[in-house]
DRENGU-56973 format. One record per residue: residue in one letter; x, y, z of N, C-alpha, C in turn. Coordinates in steps of 0.02 Angstrom, whole numbers, padded with zeros to 5 digits, always signed. Each point is the difference from the previous one (the first is absolute). Example, Ala and Ser with C-alpha at 12.3 -4.5 7.8 and 13.67 -1.06 7.14 Angstrom:
BEGIN
A+00660-00284+00390-00045+00059+00000+00045+00060+00000;S-00018+00053-00036+00042+00059+00003-00039+00055+00037;
This chain:
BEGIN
X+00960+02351+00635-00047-00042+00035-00054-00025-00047;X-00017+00045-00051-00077-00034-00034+00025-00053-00036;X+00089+00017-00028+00008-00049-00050+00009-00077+00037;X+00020-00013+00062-00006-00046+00043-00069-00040-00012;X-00054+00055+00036-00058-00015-00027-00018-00025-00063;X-00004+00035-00050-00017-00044-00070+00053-00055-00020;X+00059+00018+00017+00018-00088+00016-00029-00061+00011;X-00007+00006+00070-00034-00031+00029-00081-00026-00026;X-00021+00046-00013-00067-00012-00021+00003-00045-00059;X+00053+00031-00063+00025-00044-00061+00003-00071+00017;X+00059-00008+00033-00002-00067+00046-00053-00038+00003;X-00036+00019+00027-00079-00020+00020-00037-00035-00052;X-00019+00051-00038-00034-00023-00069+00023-00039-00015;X+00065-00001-00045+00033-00061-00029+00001-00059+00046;X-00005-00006+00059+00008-00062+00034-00089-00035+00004;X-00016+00064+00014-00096-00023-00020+00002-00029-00055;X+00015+00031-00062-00001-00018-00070+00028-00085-00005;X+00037-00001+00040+00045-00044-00017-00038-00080+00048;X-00035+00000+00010-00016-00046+00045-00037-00061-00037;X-00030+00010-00049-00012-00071-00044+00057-00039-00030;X+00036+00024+00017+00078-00047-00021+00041-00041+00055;X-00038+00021+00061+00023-00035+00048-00015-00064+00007;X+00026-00068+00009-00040-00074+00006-00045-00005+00048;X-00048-00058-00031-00048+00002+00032-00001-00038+00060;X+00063-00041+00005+00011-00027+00071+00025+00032+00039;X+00041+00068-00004+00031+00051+00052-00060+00044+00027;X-00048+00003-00053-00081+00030+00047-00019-00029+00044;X-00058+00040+00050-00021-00021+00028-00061-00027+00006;X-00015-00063+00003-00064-00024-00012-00055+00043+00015;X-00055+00003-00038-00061+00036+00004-00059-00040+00043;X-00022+00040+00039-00080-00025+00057-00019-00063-00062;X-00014-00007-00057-00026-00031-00059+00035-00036-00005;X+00067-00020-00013+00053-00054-00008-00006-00035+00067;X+00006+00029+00061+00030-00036+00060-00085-00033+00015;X-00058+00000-00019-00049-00026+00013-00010-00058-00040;X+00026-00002-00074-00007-00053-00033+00042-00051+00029;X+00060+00010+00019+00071-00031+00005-00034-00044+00074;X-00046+00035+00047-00012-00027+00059-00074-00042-00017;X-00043+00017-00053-00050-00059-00017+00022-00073-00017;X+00053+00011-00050+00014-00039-00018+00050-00043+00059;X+00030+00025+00007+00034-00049+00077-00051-00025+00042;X-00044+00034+00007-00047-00022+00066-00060-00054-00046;X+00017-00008-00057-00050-00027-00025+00042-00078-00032;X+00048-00001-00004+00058-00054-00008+00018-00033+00054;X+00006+00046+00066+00028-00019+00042-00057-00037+00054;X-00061+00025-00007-00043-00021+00065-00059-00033-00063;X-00007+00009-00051-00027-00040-00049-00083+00001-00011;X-00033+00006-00039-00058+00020-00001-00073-00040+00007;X-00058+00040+00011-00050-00039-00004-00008-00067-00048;X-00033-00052+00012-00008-00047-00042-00059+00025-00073;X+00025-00016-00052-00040+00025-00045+00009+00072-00033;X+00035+00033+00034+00004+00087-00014+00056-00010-00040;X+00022+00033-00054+00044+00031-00042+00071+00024+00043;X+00055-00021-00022+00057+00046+00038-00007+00084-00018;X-00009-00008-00046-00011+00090-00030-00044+00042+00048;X-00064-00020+00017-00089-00001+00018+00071+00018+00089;X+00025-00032+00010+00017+00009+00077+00046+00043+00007;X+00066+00001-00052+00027+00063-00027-00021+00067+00019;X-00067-00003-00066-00047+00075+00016-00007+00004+00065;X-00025-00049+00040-00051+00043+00060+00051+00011+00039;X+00047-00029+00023+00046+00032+00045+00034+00047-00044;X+00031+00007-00049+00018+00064+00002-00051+00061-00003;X-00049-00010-00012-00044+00059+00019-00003-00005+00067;X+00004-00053+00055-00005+00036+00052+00071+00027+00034;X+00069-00018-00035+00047+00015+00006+00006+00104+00008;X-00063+00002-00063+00013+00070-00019-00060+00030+00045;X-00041-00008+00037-00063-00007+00051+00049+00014+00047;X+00018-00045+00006+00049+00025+00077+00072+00038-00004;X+00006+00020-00060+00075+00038+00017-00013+00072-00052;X-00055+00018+00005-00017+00077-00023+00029+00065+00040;X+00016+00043-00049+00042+00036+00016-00041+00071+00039;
């Protein structure tokens, strides 16, 4: 039975270990990725103040992206 156990556990590690080799498109987007990805749509798509920076509108919604989806 223990050797089951440290099997298993072996298993484990190495698959922990192993996880920066996985692509970065089979991850799952991070609170931080999926907020930029939605500034920028909402800032392309519905289009910004007159005079303001696309970047300048960028920032503020994704900060409030991350304002409203705290964990």
């Amino acid at each position: 039975m223990s050797k089951k156990v440290l099997a298993v556990l072996a298993a484990g590690l190495m698959l922990s270990a192993c996880t920066h080799i996985i692509p970065k498109e089979w991850q799952a987007p991070t609170v931080e990725e999926r907020g930029l990805q939605w500034a920028k749509r909402l800032c392309t798509q519905f289009g910004h103040t007159p005079g303001q920076v696309l970047t300048q509108c960028i920032e503020d919604r994704y900060d409030q992206y991350l304002l409203d989806h705290q964990r």
